[in-house]
KOLRONU-979850 format. One line per 2 residues: number of its first residue (from 1); their letters; for each residue z, y, x of C-alpha. Coordinates in steps of 0.02 Angstrom, whole numbers. Example, Ala and Ser with C-alpha at 12.3 -4.5 7.8 and 13.67 -1.06 7.14 Angstrom:
// residues 2
1	as	390/-225/615; 357/-53/684
// end
This chain:
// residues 236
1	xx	5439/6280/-1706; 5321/6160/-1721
3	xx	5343/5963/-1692; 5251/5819/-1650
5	xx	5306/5633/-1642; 5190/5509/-1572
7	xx	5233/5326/-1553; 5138/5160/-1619
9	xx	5319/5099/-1692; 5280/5158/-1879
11	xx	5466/5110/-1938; 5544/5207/-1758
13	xx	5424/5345/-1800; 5502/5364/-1975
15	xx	5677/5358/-1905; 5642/5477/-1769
17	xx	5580/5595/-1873; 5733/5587/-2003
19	xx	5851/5629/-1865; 5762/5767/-1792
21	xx	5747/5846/-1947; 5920/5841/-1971
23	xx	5967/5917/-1793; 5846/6056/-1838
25	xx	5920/6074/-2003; 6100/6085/-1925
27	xx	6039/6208/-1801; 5947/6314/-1950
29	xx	5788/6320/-1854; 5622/6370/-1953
31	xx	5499/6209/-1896; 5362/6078/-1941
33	xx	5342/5892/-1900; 5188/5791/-1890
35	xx	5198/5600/-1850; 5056/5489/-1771
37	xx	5041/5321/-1733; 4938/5333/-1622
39	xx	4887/5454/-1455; 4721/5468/-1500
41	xx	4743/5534/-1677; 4885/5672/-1593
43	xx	4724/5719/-1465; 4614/5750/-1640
45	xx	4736/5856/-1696; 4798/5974/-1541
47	xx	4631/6035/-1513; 4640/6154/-1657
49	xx	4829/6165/-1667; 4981/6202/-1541
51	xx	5121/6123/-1543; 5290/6171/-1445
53	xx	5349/6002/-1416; 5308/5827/-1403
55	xx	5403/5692/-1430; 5298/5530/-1339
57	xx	5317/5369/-1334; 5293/5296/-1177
59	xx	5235/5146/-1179; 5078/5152/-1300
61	xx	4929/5056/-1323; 4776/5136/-1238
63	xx	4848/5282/-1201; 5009/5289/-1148
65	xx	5146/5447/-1160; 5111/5466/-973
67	xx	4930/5436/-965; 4941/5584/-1104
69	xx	5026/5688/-1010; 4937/5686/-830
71	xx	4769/5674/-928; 4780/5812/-1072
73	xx	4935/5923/-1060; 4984/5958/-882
75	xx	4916/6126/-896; 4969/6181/-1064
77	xx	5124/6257/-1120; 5213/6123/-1207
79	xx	5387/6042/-1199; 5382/5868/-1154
81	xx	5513/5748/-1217; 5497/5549/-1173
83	xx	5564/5417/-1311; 5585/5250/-1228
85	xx	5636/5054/-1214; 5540/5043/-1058
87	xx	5683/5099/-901; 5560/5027/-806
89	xx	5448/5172/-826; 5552/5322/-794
91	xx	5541/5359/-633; 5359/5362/-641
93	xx	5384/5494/-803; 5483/5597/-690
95	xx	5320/5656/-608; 5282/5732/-782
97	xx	5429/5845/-770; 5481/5797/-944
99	xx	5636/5904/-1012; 5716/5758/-1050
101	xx	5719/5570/-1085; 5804/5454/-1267
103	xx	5825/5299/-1254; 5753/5190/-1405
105	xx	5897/5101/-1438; 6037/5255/-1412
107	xx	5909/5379/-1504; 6053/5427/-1618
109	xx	6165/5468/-1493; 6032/5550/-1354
111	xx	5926/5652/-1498; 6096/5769/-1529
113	xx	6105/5851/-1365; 5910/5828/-1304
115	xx	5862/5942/-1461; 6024/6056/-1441
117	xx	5964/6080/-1254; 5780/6108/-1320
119	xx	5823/6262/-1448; 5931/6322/-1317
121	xx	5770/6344/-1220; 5633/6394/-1337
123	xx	5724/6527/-1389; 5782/6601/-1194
125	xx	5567/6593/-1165; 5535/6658/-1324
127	xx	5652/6812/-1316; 5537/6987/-1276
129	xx	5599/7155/-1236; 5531/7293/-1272
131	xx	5479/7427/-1119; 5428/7612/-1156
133	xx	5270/7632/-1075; 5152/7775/-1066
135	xx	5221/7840/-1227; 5191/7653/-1310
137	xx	5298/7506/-1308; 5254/7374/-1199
139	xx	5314/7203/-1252; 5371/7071/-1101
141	xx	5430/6892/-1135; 5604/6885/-1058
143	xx	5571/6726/-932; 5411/6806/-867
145	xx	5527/6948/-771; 5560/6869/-604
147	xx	5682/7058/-563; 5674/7239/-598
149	xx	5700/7353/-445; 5759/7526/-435
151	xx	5652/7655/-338; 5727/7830/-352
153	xx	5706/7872/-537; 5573/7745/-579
155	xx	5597/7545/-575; 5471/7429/-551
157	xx	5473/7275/-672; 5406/7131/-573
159	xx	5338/6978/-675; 5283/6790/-627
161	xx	5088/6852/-619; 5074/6985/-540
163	xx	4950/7071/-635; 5075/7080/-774
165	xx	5181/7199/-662; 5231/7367/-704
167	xx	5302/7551/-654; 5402/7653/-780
169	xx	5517/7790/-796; 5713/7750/-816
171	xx	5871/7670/-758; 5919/7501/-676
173	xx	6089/7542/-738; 6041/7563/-921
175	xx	5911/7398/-920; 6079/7310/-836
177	xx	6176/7334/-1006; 6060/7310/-1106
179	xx	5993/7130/-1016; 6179/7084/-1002
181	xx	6174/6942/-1133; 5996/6867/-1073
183	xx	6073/6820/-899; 6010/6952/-787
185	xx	6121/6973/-640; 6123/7147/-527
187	xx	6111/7069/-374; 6115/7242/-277
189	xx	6113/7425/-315; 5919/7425/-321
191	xx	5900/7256/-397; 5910/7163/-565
193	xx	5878/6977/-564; 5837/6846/-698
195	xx	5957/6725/-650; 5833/6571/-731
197	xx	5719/6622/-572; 5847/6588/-466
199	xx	5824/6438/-351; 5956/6485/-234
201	xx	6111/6587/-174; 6128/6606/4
203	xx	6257/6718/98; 6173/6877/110
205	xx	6034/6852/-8; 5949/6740/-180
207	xx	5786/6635/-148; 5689/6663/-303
209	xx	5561/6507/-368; 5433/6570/-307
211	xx	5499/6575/-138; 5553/6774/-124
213	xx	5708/6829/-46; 5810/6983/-123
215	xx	5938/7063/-26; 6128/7020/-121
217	xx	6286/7141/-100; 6436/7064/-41
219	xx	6544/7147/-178; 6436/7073/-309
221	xx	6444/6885/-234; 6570/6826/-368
223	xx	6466/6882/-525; 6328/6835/-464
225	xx	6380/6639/-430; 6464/6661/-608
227	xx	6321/6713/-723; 6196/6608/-616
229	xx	6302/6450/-665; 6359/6527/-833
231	xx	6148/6501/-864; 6137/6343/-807
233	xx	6291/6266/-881; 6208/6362/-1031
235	xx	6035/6246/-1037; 6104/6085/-1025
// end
């Protein structure tokens, strides 16, 4: 996992960094931390190297965490996580769609559960399994299934981009057990859901995020509000 810190505070930057390390530590993750004092020496560096999250200051000389944010990392795949004295500012970072917010002076107390919530993430849309395809294994990340769906003795594994979609040869039923700890929810005979692309159960049917209805058996109503919740109690 790989960390960086940015913040013109040299002396918060150092304590920041001390506390992380110990979360991670606690949590046995595998990671590395790099600290800047300023945004435009973190810009320098991510142009040759990714990192998975960011911790930003946001109120910064020059460049501030926001300015950062809407200017050089909407579009890439990074975890955003605002460290702040400035209330003032948050609703404005909400437009960022940070993962969450600490509070300068309650950083020991916020860091705990912001970084607990964090691992509990990277690791849900960093989890693969592995398809048999055309004789090969095909490898799909987890969170990029949006369902599976059973036609006859084939099932269709349907992913965010549709290009990435696929046919293959097997059983809902045996994908359904072996899915059952990554919060996929059989919705319906033919159907196998991701419950983290759920946006919403309705009475005869879920609204997926990307706006899709799938049809939802009555019988199934109770597991299905129970896992779905189960996951999000799960992320917080």
């Amino acid at each position: 996992m790989n960390i960086a810190i940015c913040d013109d505070d040299t002396i918060f930057l150092t304590l920041i960094k001390n506390e992380i390390e110990i979360e991670l530590l606690k949590n046995k993750v595998d990671f590395h931390i790099d600290t800047y004092n300023s945004s435009e020496k973190l810009l320098k560096k991510v142009n040759s190297f990714h990192y998975d999250i960011l911790f930003l200051d946001i109120d910064m000389p020059n460049l501030t965490g926001i300015d950062l944010v809407n200017n050089y990392f909407q579009e890439e795949n990074i975890y955003i996580i605002f460290v702040t004295n400035r209330d003032d500012l948050v609703f404005e970072a909400l437009q960022c769609q940070p993962i969450n917010f600490i509070r300068k002076q309650y950083f020991k107390k916020e860091l705990p559960p912001a970084i607990s919530s964090f691992i509990k993430r990277f690791f849900i849309e960093h989890k693969y399994y592995d398809f048999k395809y055309n004789k090969s294994i095909k490898r799909v990340k987890q969170c990029d299934i949006l369902y599976i769906e059973s036609k006859k003795h084939y099932i269709n594994v349907v992913c965010e981009k549709i290009g990435d979609s696929f046919t293959i040869k097997s059983s809902i039923s045996s994908l359904e057990k072996e899915l059952k700890d990554s919060f996929f929810i059989r919705i319906h005979m033919g159907y196998l859901v991701n419950s983290l692309h759920i946006k919403q159960i309705g009475s005869s049917c879920v609204v997926l995020d990307n706006g899709l209805n799938l049809p939802v058996s009555r019988y199934r109503m109770e597991e299905i509000k129970k896992i779905f919740h189960a996951s999000r109690r799960y992320l917080l």
